[in-house]
C-alpha positions as MATLAB code, in Angstrom:
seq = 'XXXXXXXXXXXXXXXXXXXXXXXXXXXXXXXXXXXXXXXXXXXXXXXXXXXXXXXXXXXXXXXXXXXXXXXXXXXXXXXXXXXXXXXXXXXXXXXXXXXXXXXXXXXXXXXXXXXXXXXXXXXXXXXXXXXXXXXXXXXXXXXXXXXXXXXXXXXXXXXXXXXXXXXXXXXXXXXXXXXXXXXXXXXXXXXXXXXXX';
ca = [
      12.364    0.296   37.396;
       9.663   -0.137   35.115;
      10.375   -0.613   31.214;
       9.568    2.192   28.984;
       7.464    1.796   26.173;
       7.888    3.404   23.143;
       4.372    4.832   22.027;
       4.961    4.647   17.867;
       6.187    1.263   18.832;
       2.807    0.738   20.685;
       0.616    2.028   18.266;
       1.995   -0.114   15.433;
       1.427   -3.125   17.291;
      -1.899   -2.254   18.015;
      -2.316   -1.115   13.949;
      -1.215   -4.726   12.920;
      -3.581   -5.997   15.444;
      -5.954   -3.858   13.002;
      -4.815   -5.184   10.134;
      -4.864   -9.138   11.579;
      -8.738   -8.326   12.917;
      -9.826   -6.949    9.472;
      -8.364   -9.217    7.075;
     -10.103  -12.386    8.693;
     -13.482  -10.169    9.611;
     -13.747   -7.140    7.660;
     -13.592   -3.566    8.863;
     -16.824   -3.055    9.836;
     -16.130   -5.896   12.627;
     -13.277   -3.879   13.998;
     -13.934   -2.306   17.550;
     -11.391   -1.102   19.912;
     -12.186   -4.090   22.256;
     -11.646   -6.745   19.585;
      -8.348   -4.860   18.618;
      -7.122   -4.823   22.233;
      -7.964   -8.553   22.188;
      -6.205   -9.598   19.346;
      -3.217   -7.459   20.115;
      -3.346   -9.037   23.783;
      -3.500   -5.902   25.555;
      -6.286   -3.648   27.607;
      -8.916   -2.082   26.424;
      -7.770    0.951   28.695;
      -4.172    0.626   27.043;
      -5.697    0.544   23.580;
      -7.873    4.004   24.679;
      -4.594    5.519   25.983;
      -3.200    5.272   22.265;
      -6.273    5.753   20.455;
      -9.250    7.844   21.693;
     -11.844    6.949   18.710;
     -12.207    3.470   16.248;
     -11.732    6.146   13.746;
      -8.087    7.703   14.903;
      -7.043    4.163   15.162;
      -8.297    3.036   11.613;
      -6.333    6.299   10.527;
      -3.202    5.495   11.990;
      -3.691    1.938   10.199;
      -4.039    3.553    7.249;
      -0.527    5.200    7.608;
       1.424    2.226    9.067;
       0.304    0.082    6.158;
       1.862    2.667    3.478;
       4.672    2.531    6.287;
       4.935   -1.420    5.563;
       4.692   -1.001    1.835;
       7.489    1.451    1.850;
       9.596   -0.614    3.612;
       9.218   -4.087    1.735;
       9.709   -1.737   -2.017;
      13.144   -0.298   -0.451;
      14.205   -4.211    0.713;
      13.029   -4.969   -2.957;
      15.143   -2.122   -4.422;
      18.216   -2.795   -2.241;
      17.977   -6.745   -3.979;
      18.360   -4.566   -7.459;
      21.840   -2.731   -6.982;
      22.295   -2.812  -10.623;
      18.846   -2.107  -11.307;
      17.700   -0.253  -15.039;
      14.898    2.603  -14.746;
      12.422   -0.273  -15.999;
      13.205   -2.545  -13.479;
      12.731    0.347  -10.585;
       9.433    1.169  -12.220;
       8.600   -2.836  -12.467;
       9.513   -3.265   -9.223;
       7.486   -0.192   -7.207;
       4.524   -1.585   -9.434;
       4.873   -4.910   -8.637;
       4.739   -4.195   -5.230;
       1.297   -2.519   -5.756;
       0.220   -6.144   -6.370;
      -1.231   -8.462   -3.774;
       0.749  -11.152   -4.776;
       2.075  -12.185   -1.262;
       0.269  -12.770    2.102;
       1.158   -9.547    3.494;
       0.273   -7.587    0.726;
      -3.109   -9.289   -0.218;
      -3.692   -8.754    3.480;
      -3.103   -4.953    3.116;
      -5.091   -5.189   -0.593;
      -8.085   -6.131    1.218;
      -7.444   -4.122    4.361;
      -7.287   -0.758    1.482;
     -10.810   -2.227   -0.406;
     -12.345   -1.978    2.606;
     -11.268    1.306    3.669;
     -12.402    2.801    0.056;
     -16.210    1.468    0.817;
     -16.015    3.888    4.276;
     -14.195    6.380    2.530;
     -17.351    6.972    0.166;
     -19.080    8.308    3.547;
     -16.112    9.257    5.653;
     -14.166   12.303    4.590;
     -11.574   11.871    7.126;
     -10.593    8.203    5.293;
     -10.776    9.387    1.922;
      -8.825   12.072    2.354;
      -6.226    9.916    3.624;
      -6.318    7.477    0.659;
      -5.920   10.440   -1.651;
      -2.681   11.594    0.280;
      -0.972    7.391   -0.005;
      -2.422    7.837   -3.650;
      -1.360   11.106   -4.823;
       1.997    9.896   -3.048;
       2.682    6.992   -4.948;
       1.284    8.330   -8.320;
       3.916   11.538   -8.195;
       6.831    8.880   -7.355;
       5.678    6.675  -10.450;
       5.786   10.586  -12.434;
       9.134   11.405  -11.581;
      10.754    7.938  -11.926;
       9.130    8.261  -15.527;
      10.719   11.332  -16.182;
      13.906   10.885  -14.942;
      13.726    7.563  -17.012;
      13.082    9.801  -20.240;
      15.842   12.291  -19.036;
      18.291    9.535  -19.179;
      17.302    7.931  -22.549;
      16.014    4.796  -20.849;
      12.040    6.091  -21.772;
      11.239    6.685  -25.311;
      11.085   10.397  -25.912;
       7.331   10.726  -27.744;
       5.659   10.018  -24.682;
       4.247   11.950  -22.307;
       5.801   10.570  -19.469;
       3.219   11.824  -16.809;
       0.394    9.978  -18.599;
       2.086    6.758  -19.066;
       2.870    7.124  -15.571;
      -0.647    7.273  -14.291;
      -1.836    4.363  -17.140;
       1.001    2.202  -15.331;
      -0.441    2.986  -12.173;
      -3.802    2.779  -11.783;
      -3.631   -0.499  -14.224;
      -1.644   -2.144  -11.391;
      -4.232   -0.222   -9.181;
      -6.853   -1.710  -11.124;
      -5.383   -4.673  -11.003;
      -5.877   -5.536   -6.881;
      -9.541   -6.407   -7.229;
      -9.152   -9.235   -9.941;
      -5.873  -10.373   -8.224;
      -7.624  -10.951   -4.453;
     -10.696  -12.620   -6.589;
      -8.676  -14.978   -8.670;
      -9.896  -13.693  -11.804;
      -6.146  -12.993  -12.635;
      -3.405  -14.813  -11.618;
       0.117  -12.867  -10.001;
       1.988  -13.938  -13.328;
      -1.164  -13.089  -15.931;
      -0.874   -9.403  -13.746;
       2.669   -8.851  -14.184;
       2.930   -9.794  -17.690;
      -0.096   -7.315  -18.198;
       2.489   -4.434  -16.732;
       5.681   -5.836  -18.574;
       3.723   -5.850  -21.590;
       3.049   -1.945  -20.830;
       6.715   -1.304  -19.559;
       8.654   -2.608  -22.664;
       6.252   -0.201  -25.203;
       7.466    3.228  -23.299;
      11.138    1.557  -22.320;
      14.039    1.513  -24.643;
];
């Protein structure tokens, strides 16, 4: 009898062959023959899954939020005791690229931005993982200031988007060198302990 094959289970594989063929030759180089090739399978099989370069780069784009999702809960389950600050430290710090798999994925989501200028389909995409991520920072800040652990003048969905998009901001001069992983994360403790109690 022959052995089933789960498709999500194929489609992943083929999505980290994605993220393996762009991270040592940029996006533009990925095709679906250099993706079945690096992923060691057909062509044809890769076609079966994925009908266009596009609906594949798509579904990359969801597995990798997939991945990060799954390394912040591992990180969180580490934290059993864990304070509202050190949630909100650690979801941020995992925006960083400050290990191989997520400076991988950093530069895997720079070069989706530069096609999402021209391709609606991929910035629409990266505003869904974005908004996403920005409404869980919200309500962990407000739920923070419910409980006393946030002080109460602030506004807790503006510090939650200036904690945000400075670890956003932060990816670039992280995957560049300009800053290094400890310079970035004092930059967001520094942040964290002025709206903490």
């Amino acid at each position: 009898m022959p052995k089933r094959v789960d498709p999500l289970e194929r489609r992943r594989s083929i999505a980290e062959a994605v993220f393996r063929v762009t991270a040592s030759r940029g996006v533009e180089a990925v095709s679906l023959r250099d993706v079945a090739a690096e992923a060691g399978v057909s062509m044809g099989m890769v076609q079966h899954y994925f009908r266009t370069k596009e609906e594949m780069l798509l579904f990359a784009l969801d597995h990798m939020r997939d991945r990060v999702a799954g390394r912040l809960q591992a990180r969180l389950a580490h934290l059993p005791e864990a304070t509202p600050r050190d949630v909100a430290r650690a979801v941020l710090g995992e925006l960083l690229p400050t290990s191989e798999d997520s400076r991988a994925e950093a530069g895997i989501s720079v070069a989706f931005y530069s096609r999402a200028v021209v391709t609606p389909a991929y910035a629409e995409a990266l505003r869904q993982g974005l908004r996403g991520l920005l409404d869980a920072t919200t309500a962990q800040l407000r739920a923070a200031q419910r409980s006393g652990h946030m002080r109460p003048d602030l506004d807790a969905e503006q510090e939650a988007a200036s904690l945000f998009w400075l670890a956003h901001g932060l990816v670039g001069p992280l995957l560049i060198g300009l800053y290094t992983p400890q310079a970035a994360q004092a930059l967001l403790d520094h942040h964290l302990d002025r709206i903490f109690t």
